[in-house]
C-alpha positions in Angstrom: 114.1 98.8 115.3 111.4 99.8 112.6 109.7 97.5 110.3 111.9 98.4 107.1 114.4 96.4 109.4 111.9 93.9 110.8 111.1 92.5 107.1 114.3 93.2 105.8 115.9 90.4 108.6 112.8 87.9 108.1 113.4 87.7 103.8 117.3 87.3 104.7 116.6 84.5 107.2 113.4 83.0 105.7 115.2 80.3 103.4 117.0 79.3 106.2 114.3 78.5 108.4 112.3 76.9 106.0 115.5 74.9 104.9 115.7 73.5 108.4 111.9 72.9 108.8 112.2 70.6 105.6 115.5 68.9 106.7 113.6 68.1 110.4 111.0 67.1 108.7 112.9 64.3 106.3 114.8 63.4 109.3 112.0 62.5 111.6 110.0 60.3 109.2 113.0 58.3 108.0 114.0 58.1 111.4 113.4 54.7 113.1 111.2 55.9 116.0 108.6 57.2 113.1 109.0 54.4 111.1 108.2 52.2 114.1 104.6 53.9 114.8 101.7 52.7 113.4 99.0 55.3 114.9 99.3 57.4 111.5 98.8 56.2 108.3 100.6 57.7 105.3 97.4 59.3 104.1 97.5 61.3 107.5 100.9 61.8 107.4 100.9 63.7 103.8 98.0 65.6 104.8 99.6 67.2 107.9 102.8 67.7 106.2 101.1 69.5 103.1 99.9 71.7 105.7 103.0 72.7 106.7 104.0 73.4 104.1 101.1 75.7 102.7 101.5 77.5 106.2 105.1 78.0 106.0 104.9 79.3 102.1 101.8 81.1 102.9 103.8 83.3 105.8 107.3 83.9 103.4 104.9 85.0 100.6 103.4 87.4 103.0 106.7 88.4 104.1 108.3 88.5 100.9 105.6 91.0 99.3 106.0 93.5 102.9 109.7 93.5 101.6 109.4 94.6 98.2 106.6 97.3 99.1 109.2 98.7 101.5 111.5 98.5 98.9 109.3 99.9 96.4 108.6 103.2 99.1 112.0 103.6 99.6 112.8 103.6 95.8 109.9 106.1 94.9 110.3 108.1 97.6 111.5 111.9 97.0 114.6 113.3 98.1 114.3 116.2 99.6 116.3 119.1 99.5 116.8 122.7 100.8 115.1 123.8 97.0 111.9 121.6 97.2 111.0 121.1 100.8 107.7 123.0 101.5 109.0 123.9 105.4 109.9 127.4 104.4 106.1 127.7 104.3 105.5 126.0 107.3 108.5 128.9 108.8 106.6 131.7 107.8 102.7 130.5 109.1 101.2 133.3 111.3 97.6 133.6 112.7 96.9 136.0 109.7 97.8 133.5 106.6 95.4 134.1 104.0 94.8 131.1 101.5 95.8 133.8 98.9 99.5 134.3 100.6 99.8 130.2 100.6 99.2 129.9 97.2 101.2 132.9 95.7 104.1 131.0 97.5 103.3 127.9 96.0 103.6 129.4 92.8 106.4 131.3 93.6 108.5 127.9 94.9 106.7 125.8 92.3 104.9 123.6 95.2 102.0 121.2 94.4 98.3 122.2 96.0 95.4 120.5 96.7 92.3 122.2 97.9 89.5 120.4 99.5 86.2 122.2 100.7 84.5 120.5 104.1 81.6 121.2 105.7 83.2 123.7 108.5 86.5 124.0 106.6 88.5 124.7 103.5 91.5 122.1 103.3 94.8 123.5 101.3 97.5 120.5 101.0 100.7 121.5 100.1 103.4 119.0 98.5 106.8 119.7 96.6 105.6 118.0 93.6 103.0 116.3 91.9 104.8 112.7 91.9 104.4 112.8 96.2 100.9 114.6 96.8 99.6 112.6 99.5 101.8 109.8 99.7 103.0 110.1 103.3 100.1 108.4 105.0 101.2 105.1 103.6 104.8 105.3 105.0 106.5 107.0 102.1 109.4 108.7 103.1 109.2 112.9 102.5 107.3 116.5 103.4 103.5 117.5 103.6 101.9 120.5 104.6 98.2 120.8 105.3 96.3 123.9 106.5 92.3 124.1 107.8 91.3 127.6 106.7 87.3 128.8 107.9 85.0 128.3 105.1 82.8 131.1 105.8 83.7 134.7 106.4 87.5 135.9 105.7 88.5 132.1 105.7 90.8 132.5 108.9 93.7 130.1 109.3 92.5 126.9 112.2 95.2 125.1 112.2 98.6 123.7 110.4 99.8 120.1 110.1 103.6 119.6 109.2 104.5 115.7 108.4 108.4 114.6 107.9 109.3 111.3 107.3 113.0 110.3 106.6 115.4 107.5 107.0 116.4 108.7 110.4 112.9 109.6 112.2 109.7 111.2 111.8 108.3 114.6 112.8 104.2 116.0 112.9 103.6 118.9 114.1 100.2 120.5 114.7 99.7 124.7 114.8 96.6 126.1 116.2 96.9 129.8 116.3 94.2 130.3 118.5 92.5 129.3 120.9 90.6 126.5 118.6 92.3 123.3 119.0 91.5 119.8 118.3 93.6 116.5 118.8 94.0 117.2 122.6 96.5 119.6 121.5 97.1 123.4 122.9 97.4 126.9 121.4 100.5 127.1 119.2 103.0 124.4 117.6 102.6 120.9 119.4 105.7 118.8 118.3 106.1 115.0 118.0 109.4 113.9 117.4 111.3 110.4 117.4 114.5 109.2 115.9 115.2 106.1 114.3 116.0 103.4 116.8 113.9 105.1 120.0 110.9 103.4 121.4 109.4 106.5 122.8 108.7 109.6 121.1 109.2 112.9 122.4 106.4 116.0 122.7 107.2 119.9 122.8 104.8 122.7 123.0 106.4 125.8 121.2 105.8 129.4 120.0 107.3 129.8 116.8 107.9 127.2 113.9 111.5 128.3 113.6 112.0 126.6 117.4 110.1 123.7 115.7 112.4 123.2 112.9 115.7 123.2 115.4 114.6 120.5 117.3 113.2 118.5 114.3 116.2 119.2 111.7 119.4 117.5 113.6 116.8 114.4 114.0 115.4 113.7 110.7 118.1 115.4 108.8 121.0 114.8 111.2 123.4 114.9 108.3 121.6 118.0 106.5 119.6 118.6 103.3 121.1 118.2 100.1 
Protein backbone atom coordinates (compact mmCIF):
# COMPACT_ATOMS: atom_id res chain seq x y z
CA UNK A 1 0.00 0.00 0.00
CA UNK A 2 1.58 3.44 -1.12
CA UNK A 3 0.52 6.81 0.08
CA UNK A 4 -1.42 7.71 -3.25
CA UNK A 5 -3.69 5.00 -1.67
CA UNK A 6 -3.18 5.96 2.00
CA UNK A 7 -4.79 9.60 1.28
CA UNK A 8 -6.92 8.58 -1.30
CA UNK A 9 -8.95 6.12 1.58
CA UNK A 10 -8.56 8.92 4.46
CA UNK A 11 -10.50 11.90 1.96
CA UNK A 12 -13.12 9.05 1.13
CA UNK A 13 -13.65 8.18 4.75
CA UNK A 14 -12.98 11.67 6.41
CA UNK A 15 -16.66 12.92 6.29
CA UNK A 16 -17.70 10.02 7.77
CA UNK A 17 -15.66 10.07 10.71
CA UNK A 18 -16.06 13.46 11.40
CA UNK A 19 -19.89 12.91 10.88
CA UNK A 20 -19.90 10.45 13.73
CA UNK A 21 -17.48 12.57 16.00
CA UNK A 22 -20.21 15.36 15.83
CA UNK A 23 -23.27 12.98 16.13
CA UNK A 24 -21.31 11.48 19.61
CA UNK A 25 -20.69 14.55 20.51
CA UNK A 26 -24.55 15.96 20.38
CA UNK A 27 -25.47 12.69 21.89
CA UNK A 28 -23.43 12.84 24.98
CA UNK A 29 -24.29 16.36 26.10
CA UNK A 30 -27.99 15.95 25.58
CA UNK A 31 -27.77 12.80 27.17
CA UNK A 32 -29.03 12.68 30.83
CA UNK A 33 -25.80 11.41 32.50
CA UNK A 34 -24.08 14.87 31.09
CA UNK A 35 -26.79 16.86 31.81
CA UNK A 36 -26.72 15.56 35.40
CA UNK A 37 -22.94 16.75 36.10
CA UNK A 38 -22.18 19.83 37.40
CA UNK A 39 -18.07 19.62 37.50
CA UNK A 40 -18.07 21.55 34.03
CA UNK A 41 -19.52 24.66 33.31
CA UNK A 42 -20.76 25.55 29.87
CA UNK A 43 -17.89 27.94 29.40
CA UNK A 44 -15.59 24.74 29.77
CA UNK A 45 -17.61 22.75 27.96
CA UNK A 46 -17.55 25.00 24.57
CA UNK A 47 -13.97 25.56 24.97
CA UNK A 48 -13.12 21.83 24.84
CA UNK A 49 -15.48 21.14 22.23
CA UNK A 50 -14.08 24.10 19.92
CA UNK A 51 -11.02 22.29 20.25
CA UNK A 52 -12.16 19.46 18.78
CA UNK A 53 -13.27 20.68 16.40
CA UNK A 54 -10.21 22.95 15.25
CA UNK A 55 -8.15 19.57 15.65
CA UNK A 56 -10.41 17.42 13.69
CA UNK A 57 -10.66 20.26 10.67
CA UNK A 58 -7.07 21.05 11.14
CA UNK A 59 -6.08 17.11 10.35
CA UNK A 60 -8.89 16.78 7.11
CA UNK A 61 -7.49 20.04 5.78
CA UNK A 62 -4.05 18.53 5.98
CA UNK A 63 -5.35 15.54 4.52
CA UNK A 64 -7.36 16.98 1.96
CA UNK A 65 -4.48 19.22 0.41
CA UNK A 66 -1.96 15.62 0.43
CA UNK A 67 -4.84 14.47 -1.87
CA UNK A 68 -5.12 16.96 -4.36
CA UNK A 69 -1.08 17.28 -4.60
CA UNK A 70 -1.19 13.57 -5.37
CA UNK A 71 -3.73 14.29 -7.75
CA UNK A 72 -2.10 17.16 -9.13
CA UNK A 73 1.35 14.71 -9.78
CA UNK A 74 -0.51 12.21 -11.19
CA UNK A 75 -2.33 14.70 -13.58
CA UNK A 76 1.00 16.50 -14.70
CA UNK A 77 2.89 13.65 -14.77
CA UNK A 78 4.40 12.54 -18.43
CA UNK A 79 3.47 9.54 -20.10
CA UNK A 80 6.14 7.83 -21.22
CA UNK A 81 6.59 6.07 -24.28
CA UNK A 82 8.94 3.90 -26.36
CA UNK A 83 9.68 7.56 -28.47
CA UNK A 84 10.47 9.81 -25.47
CA UNK A 85 11.92 7.66 -22.69
CA UNK A 86 15.62 8.63 -22.31
CA UNK A 87 16.57 4.68 -21.35
CA UNK A 88 17.92 4.01 -24.78
CA UNK A 89 20.67 6.30 -23.47
CA UNK A 90 20.99 4.68 -20.34
CA UNK A 91 21.30 1.11 -22.83
CA UNK A 92 24.13 2.34 -24.68
CA UNK A 93 26.43 3.90 -21.44
CA UNK A 94 29.94 2.44 -21.62
CA UNK A 95 33.13 3.45 -19.51
CA UNK A 96 34.20 5.51 -22.58
CA UNK A 97 30.90 8.02 -22.88
CA UNK A 98 32.11 11.31 -23.66
CA UNK A 99 29.79 14.25 -22.67
CA UNK A 100 29.99 15.04 -26.46
CA UNK A 101 28.35 11.47 -27.39
CA UNK A 102 25.45 12.29 -24.60
CA UNK A 103 24.61 15.29 -26.05
CA UNK A 104 24.65 14.60 -29.83
CA UNK A 105 22.08 11.92 -28.69
CA UNK A 106 20.10 14.33 -26.99
CA UNK A 107 19.83 16.29 -29.91
CA UNK A 108 19.42 13.50 -32.02
CA UNK A 109 16.19 12.09 -29.80
CA UNK A 110 15.22 15.70 -28.92
CA UNK A 111 15.96 14.96 -25.02
CA UNK A 112 16.12 17.88 -22.46
CA UNK A 113 19.80 18.66 -20.71
CA UNK A 114 20.94 20.18 -17.94
CA UNK A 115 24.56 20.68 -17.14
CA UNK A 116 25.82 21.49 -13.82
CA UNK A 117 29.65 22.13 -13.07
CA UNK A 118 30.82 20.92 -9.17
CA UNK A 119 33.78 21.26 -7.61
CA UNK A 120 35.21 17.52 -8.55
CA UNK A 121 32.51 16.93 -11.21
CA UNK A 122 30.57 17.99 -14.30
CA UNK A 123 26.80 17.01 -13.74
CA UNK A 124 24.78 16.29 -17.24
CA UNK A 125 20.86 15.66 -16.40
CA UNK A 126 19.04 14.20 -18.95
CA UNK A 127 15.04 14.39 -19.28
CA UNK A 128 12.54 13.76 -22.27
CA UNK A 129 11.25 17.17 -22.16
CA UNK A 130 11.40 20.35 -20.72
CA UNK A 131 7.81 20.21 -18.92
CA UNK A 132 9.61 17.15 -16.49
CA UNK A 133 13.36 18.28 -15.94
CA UNK A 134 13.82 17.40 -12.48
CA UNK A 135 10.51 16.66 -11.29
CA UNK A 136 11.01 13.09 -10.03
CA UNK A 137 12.49 13.84 -6.62
CA UNK A 138 9.13 15.07 -5.49
CA UNK A 139 7.27 11.90 -6.42
CA UNK A 140 6.28 12.69 -9.89
CA UNK A 141 5.72 9.86 -11.84
CA UNK A 142 8.37 9.41 -15.16
CA UNK A 143 12.34 8.95 -16.38
CA UNK A 144 15.63 10.79 -15.34
CA UNK A 145 19.00 10.26 -16.32
CA UNK A 146 22.01 11.81 -14.58
CA UNK A 147 25.73 11.28 -15.33
CA UNK A 148 28.95 12.54 -13.10
CA UNK A 149 31.58 13.17 -15.76
CA UNK A 150 35.54 14.35 -14.29
CA UNK A 151 35.90 17.97 -14.49
CA UNK A 152 39.39 18.05 -15.20
CA UNK A 153 41.32 16.20 -17.82
CA UNK A 154 39.25 14.25 -20.68
CA UNK A 155 36.17 14.55 -18.42
CA UNK A 156 35.85 10.63 -17.87
CA UNK A 157 32.36 9.12 -17.16
CA UNK A 158 32.11 8.45 -12.80
CA UNK A 159 29.08 7.24 -12.59
CA UNK A 160 25.23 6.91 -14.03
CA UNK A 161 21.98 7.34 -12.14
CA UNK A 162 18.75 5.89 -13.90
CA UNK A 163 15.37 6.92 -11.89
CA UNK A 164 11.74 5.29 -13.02
CA UNK A 165 8.82 6.06 -11.38
CA UNK A 166 5.38 4.60 -12.61
CA UNK A 167 2.04 3.54 -11.39
CA UNK A 168 3.25 0.08 -10.84
CA UNK A 169 6.80 0.54 -9.03
CA UNK A 170 9.86 2.33 -9.01
CA UNK A 171 13.45 1.57 -10.25
CA UNK A 172 17.16 3.59 -9.49
CA UNK A 173 19.84 2.31 -10.67
CA UNK A 174 23.49 3.46 -10.04
CA UNK A 175 26.57 2.66 -12.86
CA UNK A 176 30.02 3.12 -11.78
CA UNK A 177 32.28 1.96 -14.49
CA UNK A 178 35.21 1.70 -12.50
CA UNK A 179 36.47 1.12 -9.71
CA UNK A 180 35.20 4.60 -8.21
CA UNK A 181 32.09 4.16 -6.41
CA UNK A 182 30.11 6.03 -3.89
CA UNK A 183 26.68 5.18 -2.16
CA UNK A 184 28.08 1.79 -0.74
CA UNK A 185 27.60 0.63 -4.18
CA UNK A 186 30.03 -1.72 -6.36
CA UNK A 187 31.70 -1.62 -9.77
CA UNK A 188 29.00 -1.81 -12.52
CA UNK A 189 24.96 -1.35 -12.50
CA UNK A 190 23.61 -1.68 -8.81
CA UNK A 191 19.72 -2.19 -9.25
CA UNK A 192 16.88 -1.23 -6.74
CA UNK A 193 13.70 -2.47 -7.74
CA UNK A 194 10.14 -2.73 -6.03
CA UNK A 195 6.70 -3.19 -7.35
CA UNK A 196 3.64 -1.64 -6.27
CA UNK A 197 2.14 -3.40 -3.32
CA UNK A 198 5.67 -5.01 -1.92
CA UNK A 199 7.12 -3.88 1.34
CA UNK A 200 10.65 -4.89 0.55
CA UNK A 201 12.55 -3.91 -2.34
CA UNK A 202 14.81 -5.99 -4.21
CA UNK A 203 18.84 -5.29 -5.11
CA UNK A 204 20.78 -6.77 -8.18
CA UNK A 205 24.42 -6.19 -9.02
CA UNK A 206 24.69 -6.50 -12.95
CA UNK A 207 27.11 -6.08 -15.98
CA UNK A 208 25.31 -4.55 -18.61
CA UNK A 209 22.28 -2.07 -18.54
CA UNK A 210 20.36 -4.26 -21.05
CA UNK A 211 20.19 -6.99 -18.02
CA UNK A 212 19.03 -3.94 -16.00
CA UNK A 213 16.23 -2.98 -18.25
CA UNK A 214 14.73 -6.87 -18.20
CA UNK A 215 14.38 -7.10 -14.78
CA UNK A 216 13.08 -3.46 -14.39
CA UNK A 217 10.63 -3.34 -17.55
CA UNK A 218 7.96 -6.31 -16.65
CA UNK A 219 7.84 -4.30 -13.12
CA UNK A 220 7.32 -0.76 -13.82
CA UNK A 221 5.91 -1.29 -17.30
CA UNK A 222 4.31 -4.70 -16.75
CA UNK A 223 1.74 -3.91 -19.39
CA UNK A 224 4.44 -2.25 -21.87
CA UNK A 225 5.21 1.22 -23.23
CA UNK A 226 2.85 3.00 -25.29
Amino acid sequence: MNADMILSGIRNVGPFVLAAAVFGIAWYVSSPKFQGRRIASFFAIRTNVGIFFVVIGTILCLVYVGAKEVEYMDENSMVITAENTTVPLFLALTPETTIGEVEAMAEEYGWVTSMVQQSSSIELSVYPDRENTGKLYSGKKGVELELYFESEGIHSLLSAYLLIITDSGNATCRYFPTDYTEWGGETGFNLTVRAKGHLFSKKYLLDTPQEVINIVYPIVYPDGLA
